[in-house]
C-alpha positions as CSV (number, residue, x, y, z in Angstrom):
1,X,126.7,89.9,101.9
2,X,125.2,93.0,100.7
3,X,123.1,94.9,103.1
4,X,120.6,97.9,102.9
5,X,120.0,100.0,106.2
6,X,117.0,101.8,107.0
7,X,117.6,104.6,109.7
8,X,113.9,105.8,110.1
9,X,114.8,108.6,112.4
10,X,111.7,110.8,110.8
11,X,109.8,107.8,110.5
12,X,109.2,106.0,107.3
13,X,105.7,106.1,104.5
14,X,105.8,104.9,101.2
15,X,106.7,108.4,98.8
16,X,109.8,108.6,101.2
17,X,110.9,104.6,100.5
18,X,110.6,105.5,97.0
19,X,112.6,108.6,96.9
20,X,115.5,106.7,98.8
21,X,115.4,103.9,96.1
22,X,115.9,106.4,93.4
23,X,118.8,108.1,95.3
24,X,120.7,105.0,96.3
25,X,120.5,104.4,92.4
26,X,117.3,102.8,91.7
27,X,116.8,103.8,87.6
28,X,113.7,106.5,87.6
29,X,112.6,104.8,84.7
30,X,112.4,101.3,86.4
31,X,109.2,102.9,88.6
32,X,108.1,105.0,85.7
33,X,107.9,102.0,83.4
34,X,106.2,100.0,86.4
35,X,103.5,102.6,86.7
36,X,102.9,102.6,83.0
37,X,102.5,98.8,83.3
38,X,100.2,99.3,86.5
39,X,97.6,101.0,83.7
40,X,95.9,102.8,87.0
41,X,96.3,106.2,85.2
42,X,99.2,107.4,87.7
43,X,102.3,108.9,87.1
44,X,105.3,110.0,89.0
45,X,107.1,113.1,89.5
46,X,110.5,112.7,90.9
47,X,112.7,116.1,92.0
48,X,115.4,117.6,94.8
49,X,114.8,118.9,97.7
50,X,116.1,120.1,100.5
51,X,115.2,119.3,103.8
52,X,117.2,120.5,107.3
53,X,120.0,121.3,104.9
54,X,120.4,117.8,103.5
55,X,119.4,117.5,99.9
56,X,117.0,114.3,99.4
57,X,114.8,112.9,96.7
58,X,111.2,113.1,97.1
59,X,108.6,111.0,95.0
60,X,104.7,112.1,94.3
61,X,102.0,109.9,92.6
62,X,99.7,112.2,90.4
63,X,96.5,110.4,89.6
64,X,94.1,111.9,86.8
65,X,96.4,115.0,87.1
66,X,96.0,115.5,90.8
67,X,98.9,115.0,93.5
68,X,98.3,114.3,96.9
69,X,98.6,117.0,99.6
70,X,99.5,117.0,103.3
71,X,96.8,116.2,105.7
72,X,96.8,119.6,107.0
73,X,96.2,121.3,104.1
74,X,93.9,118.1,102.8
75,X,91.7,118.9,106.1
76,X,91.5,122.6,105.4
77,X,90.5,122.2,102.1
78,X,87.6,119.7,102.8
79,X,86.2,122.0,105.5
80,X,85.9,125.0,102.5
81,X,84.2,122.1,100.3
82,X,81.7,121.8,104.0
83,X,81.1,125.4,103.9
84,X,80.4,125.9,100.2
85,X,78.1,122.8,99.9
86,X,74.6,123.0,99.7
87,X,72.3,121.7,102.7
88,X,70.9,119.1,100.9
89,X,73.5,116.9,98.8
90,X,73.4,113.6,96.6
91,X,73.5,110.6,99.0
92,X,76.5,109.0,97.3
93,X,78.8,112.4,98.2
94,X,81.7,111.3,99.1
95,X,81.3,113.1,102.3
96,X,78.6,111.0,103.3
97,X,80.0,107.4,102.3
98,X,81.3,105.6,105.5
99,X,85.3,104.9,105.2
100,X,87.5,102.9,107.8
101,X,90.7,104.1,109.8
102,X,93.5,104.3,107.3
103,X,95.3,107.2,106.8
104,X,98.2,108.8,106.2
105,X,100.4,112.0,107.3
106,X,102.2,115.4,107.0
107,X,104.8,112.9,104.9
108,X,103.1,113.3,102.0
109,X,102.3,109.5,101.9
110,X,98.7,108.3,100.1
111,X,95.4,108.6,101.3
112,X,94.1,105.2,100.5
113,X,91.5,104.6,102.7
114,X,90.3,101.6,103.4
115,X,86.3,100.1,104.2
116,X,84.0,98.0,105.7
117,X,81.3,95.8,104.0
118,X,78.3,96.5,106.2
119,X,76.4,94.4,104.7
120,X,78.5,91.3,105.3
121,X,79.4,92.7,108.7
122,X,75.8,93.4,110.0
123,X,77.1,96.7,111.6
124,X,77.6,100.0,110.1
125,X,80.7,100.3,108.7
126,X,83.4,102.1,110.7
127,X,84.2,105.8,109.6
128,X,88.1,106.4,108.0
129,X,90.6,109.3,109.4
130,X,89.8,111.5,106.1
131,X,87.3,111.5,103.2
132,X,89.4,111.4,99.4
133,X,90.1,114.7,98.5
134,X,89.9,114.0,94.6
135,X,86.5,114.9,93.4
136,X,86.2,111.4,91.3
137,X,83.4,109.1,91.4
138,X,83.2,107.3,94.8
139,X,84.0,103.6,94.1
140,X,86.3,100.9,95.8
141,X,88.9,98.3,95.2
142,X,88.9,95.1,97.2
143,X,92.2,93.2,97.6
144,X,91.0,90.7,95.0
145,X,90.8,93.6,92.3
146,X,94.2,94.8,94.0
147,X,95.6,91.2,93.2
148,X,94.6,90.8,89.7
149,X,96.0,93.9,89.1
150,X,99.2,93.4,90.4
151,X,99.5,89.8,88.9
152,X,98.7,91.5,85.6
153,X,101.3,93.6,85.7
154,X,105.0,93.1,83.7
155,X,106.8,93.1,87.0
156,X,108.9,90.3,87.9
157,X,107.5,87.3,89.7
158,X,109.1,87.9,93.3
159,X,107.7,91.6,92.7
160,X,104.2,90.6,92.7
161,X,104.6,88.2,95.5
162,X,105.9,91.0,97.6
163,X,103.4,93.9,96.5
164,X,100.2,91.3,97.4
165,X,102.2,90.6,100.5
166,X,102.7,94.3,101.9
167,X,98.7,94.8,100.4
168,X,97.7,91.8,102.3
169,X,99.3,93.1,105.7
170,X,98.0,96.5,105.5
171,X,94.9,94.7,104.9
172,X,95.0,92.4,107.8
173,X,95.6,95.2,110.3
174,X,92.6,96.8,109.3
175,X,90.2,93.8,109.2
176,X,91.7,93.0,112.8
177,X,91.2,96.7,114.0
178,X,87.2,96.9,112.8
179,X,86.6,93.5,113.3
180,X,85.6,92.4,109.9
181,X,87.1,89.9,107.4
182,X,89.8,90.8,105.4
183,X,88.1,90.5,102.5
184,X,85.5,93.0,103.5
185,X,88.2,95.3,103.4
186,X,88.3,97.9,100.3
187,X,90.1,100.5,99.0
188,X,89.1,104.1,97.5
189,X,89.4,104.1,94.0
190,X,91.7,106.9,93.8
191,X,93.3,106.3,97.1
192,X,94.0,102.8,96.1
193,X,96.1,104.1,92.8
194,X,98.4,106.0,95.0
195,X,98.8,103.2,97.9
196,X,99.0,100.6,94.6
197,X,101.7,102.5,92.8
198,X,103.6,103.0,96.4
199,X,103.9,99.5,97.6
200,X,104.3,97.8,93.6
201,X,107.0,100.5,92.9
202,X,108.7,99.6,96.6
203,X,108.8,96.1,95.5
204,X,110.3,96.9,92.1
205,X,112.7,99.3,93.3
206,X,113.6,96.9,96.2
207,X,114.7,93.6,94.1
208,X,116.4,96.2,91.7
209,X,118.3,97.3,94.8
210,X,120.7,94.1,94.6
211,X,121.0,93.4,98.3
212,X,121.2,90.4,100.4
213,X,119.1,91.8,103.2
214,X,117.2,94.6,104.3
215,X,118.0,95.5,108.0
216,X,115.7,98.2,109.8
217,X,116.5,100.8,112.8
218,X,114.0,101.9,115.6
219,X,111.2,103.8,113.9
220,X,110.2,107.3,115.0
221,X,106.5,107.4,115.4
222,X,105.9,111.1,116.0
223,X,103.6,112.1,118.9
224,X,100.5,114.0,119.7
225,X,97.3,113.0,118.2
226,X,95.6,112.9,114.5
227,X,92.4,113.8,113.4
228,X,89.9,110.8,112.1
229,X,86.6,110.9,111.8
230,X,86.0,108.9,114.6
231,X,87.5,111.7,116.6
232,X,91.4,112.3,117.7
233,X,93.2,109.4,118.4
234,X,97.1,109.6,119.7
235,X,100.3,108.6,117.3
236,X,100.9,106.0,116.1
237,X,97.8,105.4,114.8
238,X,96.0,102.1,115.1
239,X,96.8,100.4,111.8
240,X,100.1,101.5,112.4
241,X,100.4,100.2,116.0
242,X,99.2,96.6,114.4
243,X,101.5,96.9,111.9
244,X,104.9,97.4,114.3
245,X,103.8,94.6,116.9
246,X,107.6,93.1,117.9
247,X,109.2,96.0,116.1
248,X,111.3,98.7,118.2
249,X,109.7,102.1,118.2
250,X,110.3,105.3,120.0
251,X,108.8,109.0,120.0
252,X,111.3,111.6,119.9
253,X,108.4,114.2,120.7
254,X,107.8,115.6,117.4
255,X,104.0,116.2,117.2
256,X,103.7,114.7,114.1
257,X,102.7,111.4,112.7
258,X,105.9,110.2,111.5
259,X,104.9,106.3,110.5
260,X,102.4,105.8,108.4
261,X,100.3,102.6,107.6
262,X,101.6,102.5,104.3
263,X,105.6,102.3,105.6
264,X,104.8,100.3,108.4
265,X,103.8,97.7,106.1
266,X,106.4,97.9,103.3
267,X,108.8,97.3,106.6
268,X,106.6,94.3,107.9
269,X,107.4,92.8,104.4
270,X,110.7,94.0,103.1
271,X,113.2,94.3,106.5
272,X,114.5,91.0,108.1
273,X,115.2,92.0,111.0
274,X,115.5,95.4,113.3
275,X,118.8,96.4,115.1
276,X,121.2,99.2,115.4
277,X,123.3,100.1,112.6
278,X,125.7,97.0,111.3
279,X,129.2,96.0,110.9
280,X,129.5,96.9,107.3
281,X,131.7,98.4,104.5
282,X,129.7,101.8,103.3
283,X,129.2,101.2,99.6
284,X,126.5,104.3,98.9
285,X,124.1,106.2,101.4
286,X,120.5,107.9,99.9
287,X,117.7,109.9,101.3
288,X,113.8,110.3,100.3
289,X,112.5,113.6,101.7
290,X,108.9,113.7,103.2
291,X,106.3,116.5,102.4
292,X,107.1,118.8,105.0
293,X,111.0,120.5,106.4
294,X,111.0,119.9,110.2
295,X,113.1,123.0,112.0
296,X,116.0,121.4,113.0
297,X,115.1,117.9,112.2
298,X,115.7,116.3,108.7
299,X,112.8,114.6,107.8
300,X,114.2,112.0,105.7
301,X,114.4,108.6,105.6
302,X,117.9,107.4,104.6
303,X,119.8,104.0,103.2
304,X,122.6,103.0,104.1
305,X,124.0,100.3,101.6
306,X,127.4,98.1,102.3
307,X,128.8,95.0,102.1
308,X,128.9,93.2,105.9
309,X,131.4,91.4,107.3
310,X,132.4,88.4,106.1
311,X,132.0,86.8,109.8
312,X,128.4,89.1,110.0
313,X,127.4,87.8,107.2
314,X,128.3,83.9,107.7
315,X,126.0,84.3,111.0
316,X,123.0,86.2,109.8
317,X,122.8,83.5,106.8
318,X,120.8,80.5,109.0
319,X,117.1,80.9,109.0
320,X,114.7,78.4,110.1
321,X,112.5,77.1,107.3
322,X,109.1,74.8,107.6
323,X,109.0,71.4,105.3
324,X,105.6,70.3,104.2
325,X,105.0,66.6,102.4
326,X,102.6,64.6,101.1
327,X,102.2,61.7,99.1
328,X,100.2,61.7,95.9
329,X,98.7,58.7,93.9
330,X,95.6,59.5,92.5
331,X,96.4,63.0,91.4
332,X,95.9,63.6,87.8
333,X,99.4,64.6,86.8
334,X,98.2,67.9,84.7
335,X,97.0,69.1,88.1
336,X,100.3,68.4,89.5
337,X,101.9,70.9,87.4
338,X,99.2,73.7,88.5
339,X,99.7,73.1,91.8
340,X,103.7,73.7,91.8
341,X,103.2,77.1,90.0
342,X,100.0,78.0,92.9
343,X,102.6,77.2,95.3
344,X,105.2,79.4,94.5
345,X,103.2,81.9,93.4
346,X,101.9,81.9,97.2
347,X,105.1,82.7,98.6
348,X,106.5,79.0,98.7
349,X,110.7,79.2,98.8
350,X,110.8,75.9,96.9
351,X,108.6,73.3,95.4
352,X,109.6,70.0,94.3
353,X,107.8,66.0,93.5
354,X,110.0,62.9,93.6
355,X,108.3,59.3,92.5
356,X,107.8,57.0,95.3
357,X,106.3,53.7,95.2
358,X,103.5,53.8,97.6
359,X,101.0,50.8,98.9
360,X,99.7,48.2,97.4
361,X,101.8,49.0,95.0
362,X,100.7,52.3,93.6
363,X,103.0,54.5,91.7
364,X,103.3,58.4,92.9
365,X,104.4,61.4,93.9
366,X,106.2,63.0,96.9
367,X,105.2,66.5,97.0
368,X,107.6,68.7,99.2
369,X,107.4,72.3,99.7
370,X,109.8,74.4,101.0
371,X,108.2,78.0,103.0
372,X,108.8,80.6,105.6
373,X,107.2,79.3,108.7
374,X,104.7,82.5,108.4
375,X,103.4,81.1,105.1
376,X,102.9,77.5,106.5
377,X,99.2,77.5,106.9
378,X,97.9,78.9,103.9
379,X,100.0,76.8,102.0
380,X,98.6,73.7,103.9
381,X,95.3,75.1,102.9
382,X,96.1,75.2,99.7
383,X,97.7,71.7,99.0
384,X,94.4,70.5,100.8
385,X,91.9,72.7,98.4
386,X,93.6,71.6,95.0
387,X,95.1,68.2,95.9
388,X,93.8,64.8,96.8
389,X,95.5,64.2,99.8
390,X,94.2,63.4,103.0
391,X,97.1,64.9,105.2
392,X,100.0,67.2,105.2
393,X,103.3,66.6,107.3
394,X,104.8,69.5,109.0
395,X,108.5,70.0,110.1
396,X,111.1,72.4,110.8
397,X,114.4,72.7,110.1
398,X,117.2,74.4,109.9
399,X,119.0,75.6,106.6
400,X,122.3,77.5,105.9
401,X,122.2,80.1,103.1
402,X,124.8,81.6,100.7
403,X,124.8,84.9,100.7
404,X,123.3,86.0,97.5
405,X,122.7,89.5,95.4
406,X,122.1,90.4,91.8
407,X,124.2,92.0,88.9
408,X,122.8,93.1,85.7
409,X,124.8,92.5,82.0
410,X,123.6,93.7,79.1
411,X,123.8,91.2,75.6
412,X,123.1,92.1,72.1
413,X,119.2,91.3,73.3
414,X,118.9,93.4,76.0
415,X,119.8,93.2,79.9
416,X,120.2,90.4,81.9
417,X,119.9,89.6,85.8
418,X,123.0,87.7,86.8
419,X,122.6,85.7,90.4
420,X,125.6,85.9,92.5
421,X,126.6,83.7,95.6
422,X,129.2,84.3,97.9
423,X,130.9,83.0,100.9
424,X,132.6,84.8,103.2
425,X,133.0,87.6,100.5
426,X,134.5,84.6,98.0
427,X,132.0,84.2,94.6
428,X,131.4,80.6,95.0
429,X,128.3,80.4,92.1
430,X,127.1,82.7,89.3
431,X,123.8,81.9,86.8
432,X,121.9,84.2,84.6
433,X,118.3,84.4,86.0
434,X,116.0,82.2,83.2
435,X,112.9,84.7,83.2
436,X,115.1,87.0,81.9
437,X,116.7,84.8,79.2
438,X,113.3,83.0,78.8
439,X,111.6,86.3,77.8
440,X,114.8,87.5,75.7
441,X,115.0,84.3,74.0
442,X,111.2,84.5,73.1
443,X,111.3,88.2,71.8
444,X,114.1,87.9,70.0
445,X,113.5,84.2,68.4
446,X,117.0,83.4,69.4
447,X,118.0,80.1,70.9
448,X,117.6,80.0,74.7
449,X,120.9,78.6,75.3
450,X,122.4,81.4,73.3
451,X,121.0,83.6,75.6
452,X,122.0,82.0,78.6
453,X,125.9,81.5,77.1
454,X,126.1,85.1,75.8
455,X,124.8,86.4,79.7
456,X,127.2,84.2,81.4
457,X,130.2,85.7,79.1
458,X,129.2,89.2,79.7
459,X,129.4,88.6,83.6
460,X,132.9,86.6,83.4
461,X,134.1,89.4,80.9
462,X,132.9,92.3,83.3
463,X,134.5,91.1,86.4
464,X,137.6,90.7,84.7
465,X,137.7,94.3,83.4
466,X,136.8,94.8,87.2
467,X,139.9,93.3,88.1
């Protein structure tokens, strides 16, 4: 089983995931082509740095041909914008506008503000940690515009899921922390392009990793305190605090704020579990710098990427999964269809109907639905809101799991993703992944099974030259 290690001794925010993706091998043109297909009028610059004497990779988001700054000199240049402003100003200033408590730090990670509907909330809304520093127009995304955005993206399936996951936590932490509904929640404009373009290219870059398993250290949240406009508030801030709840954290006493809401929630999403550093073989390590060059401390955020051992990886492999049923016989089948695709696209792990011969006689459906016990309840919700049924059964069990990772091959049509099992370090399956073939097959007007022949070759052949 292949496993990626995140030692987040400086902490972790989204521009420092990114630059460790690229190192550990991640194609640059992978994100750059993701951003392109964001259409959020971004782009990335990608370059070397040094930082404490180790050279890293560090990633900035421009938007409309401004890059983000440091908070520091963020806050210094908002107070010259104060000084120079006239008395009396337009109302819709973006001074004046009302934001919520979600902010980011000396990293270099995105100021993507989040806000409160007053209107819907009956109070006014509650004030953010910064106003934007891009002098744009001042208008907001809500996670429904941030969904359709993301689903209308050409990024792989599982991508998607996982972007509107990490979205949907950061989201959550903020509606719990104000009080409000998390659809109430919005997002800056231009703030919401950089956290977009983070947490989509962190899902990208993550699949196109080709582990098993994502494994996380302790995180270093920094100390002392951060400036909001609410007034100083100690590190971690709050967002961030919600974020972490179960997850190991210490402060080794640098007065910095060293997790930020943006990498607290890619980790929510993407690690499996916390611990210290595996049993594993060292394939590759990589580092994404932060903004800033610590004295003394490398403020970095490295991977560590290794096959485990074969005994590690046999225990790690049992998770605990949550079975819902019902049975169907007066659904119209077209709907049926639509409601396997709503369910996968909502996280389910696997979806499935059987025919069952129900009372009196009736012909229909079991519908089963494999999830994570996390995703239980909306997917009940859903089954109830687009089926007919009148209950849902609920069970856990137990399930063993191959280890699994992914291999790319390229055909005559282009690349292909090749899934790869494995026990105890032994290949025990192999099958090219049909998206890809599917969208090969209908580009090139070739014969599916053509496409999934020629992929299958190209893998056999390549381990063999391996060998």
């Amino acid at each position: 089983m292949r496993i990626a290690y995140l030692e987040c001794f400086s902490g972790i925010s989204g521009d420092m995931f990114l630059g460790a993706l690229v190192d550990a091998g991640v194609p640059s043109k992978l994100l750059d082509d993701t951003v392109s297909a964001l259409d959020v009028g971004a782009k990335l610059e990608i370059s070397k740095v040094m930082r404490s004497g180790i050279s890293a990779t560090k990633v900035d988001v421009w938007v409309d041909g401004e890059k983000d700054m440091p908070r520091e000199e963020y806050w210094a240049k908002q107070e010259r914008v104060v000084e120079s402003a006239p008395l009396h100003g337009d109302s819709h200033h973006e001074h004046d506008h009302p934001h919520q408590d979600s902010h980011e730090h000396e990293h270099g990670d995105r100021h993507h503000h989040s806000h409160g509907d007053s209107s819907r909330t009956g109070a006014s809304a509650p004030h953010s940690s910064e106003p934007h520093h891009h002098g744009h127009a001042h208008s907001h995304r809500g996670l429904n515009e941030i969904r359709k955005i993301i689903s209308a993206a050409s990024i792989s399936d599982k991508a998607k899921r996982t972007a509107i996951s990490i979205f949907e936590a950061l989201g959550a932490s903020e509606a719990k922390i104000h009080n409000v509904p998390i659809e109430t929640i919005h997002f800056h404009e231009v703030g919401a392009v950089d956290a977009i373009v983070d947490i989509v290219c962190a899902s990208v870059g993550a699949e196109a990793l080709g582990v098993d398993e994502i494994v996380c250290s302790s995180l270093n949240v920094g100390g002392g305190t951060v400036k909001c406009a609410h007034g100083t508030f100690p590190v971690p801030a709050p967002a961030t605090v919600e974020l972490l709840k179960n997850a190991p954290v210490y402060s080794s006493g640098i007065p910095m704020e060293l997790v930020t809401p943006t990498g607290a929630a890619i980790v929510k999403t993407l690690a499996k579990r916390f611990g210290a550093f595996p049993e594993l073989k060292i394939e590759k390590s990589a580092y994404g710098a932060g903004s800033r060059d610590f004295p003394g401390h490398p403020n970095v955020l490295r991977i560590v990427i290794g096959e485990a051992n074969p005994s590690l990886a046999s225990k790690t492999h049992s998770e605990t999964v949550t079975v819902l049923e019902a049975n169907l016989d007066d659904l119209n089948p077209q709907v049926f269809g639509y409601v396997l695709d709503r369910l996968l696209e909502e996280g389910a792990l696997d979806v499935f109907g059987m025919p069952v011969q129900m009372k009196k006689n009736r012909p229909g459906t079991l519908l089963t639905v494999l999830c994570r016990p996390e995703d239980a309840d909306k997917l009940v919700q859903l089954i109830f809101s687009e089926t007919t049924t009148l209950g849902v059964r609920r069970r856990e069990e137990a399930r063993q799991c191959l280890a699994r990772r992914w291999e790319n091959v390229r055909t005559e049509w282009g690349e292909v993703r090749i899934k790869i099992a494995s026990m105890n370090g032994t290949i025990t399956n192999y099958a090219p992944e049909y998206e890809d073939c599917r969208r090969i097959a209908a580009e090139h007007h070739v014969p599916l099974k053509m496409v999934l022949q020629e992929a299958a070759r190209e893998y056999v052949r390549g381990t063999k030259e391996k060998d």
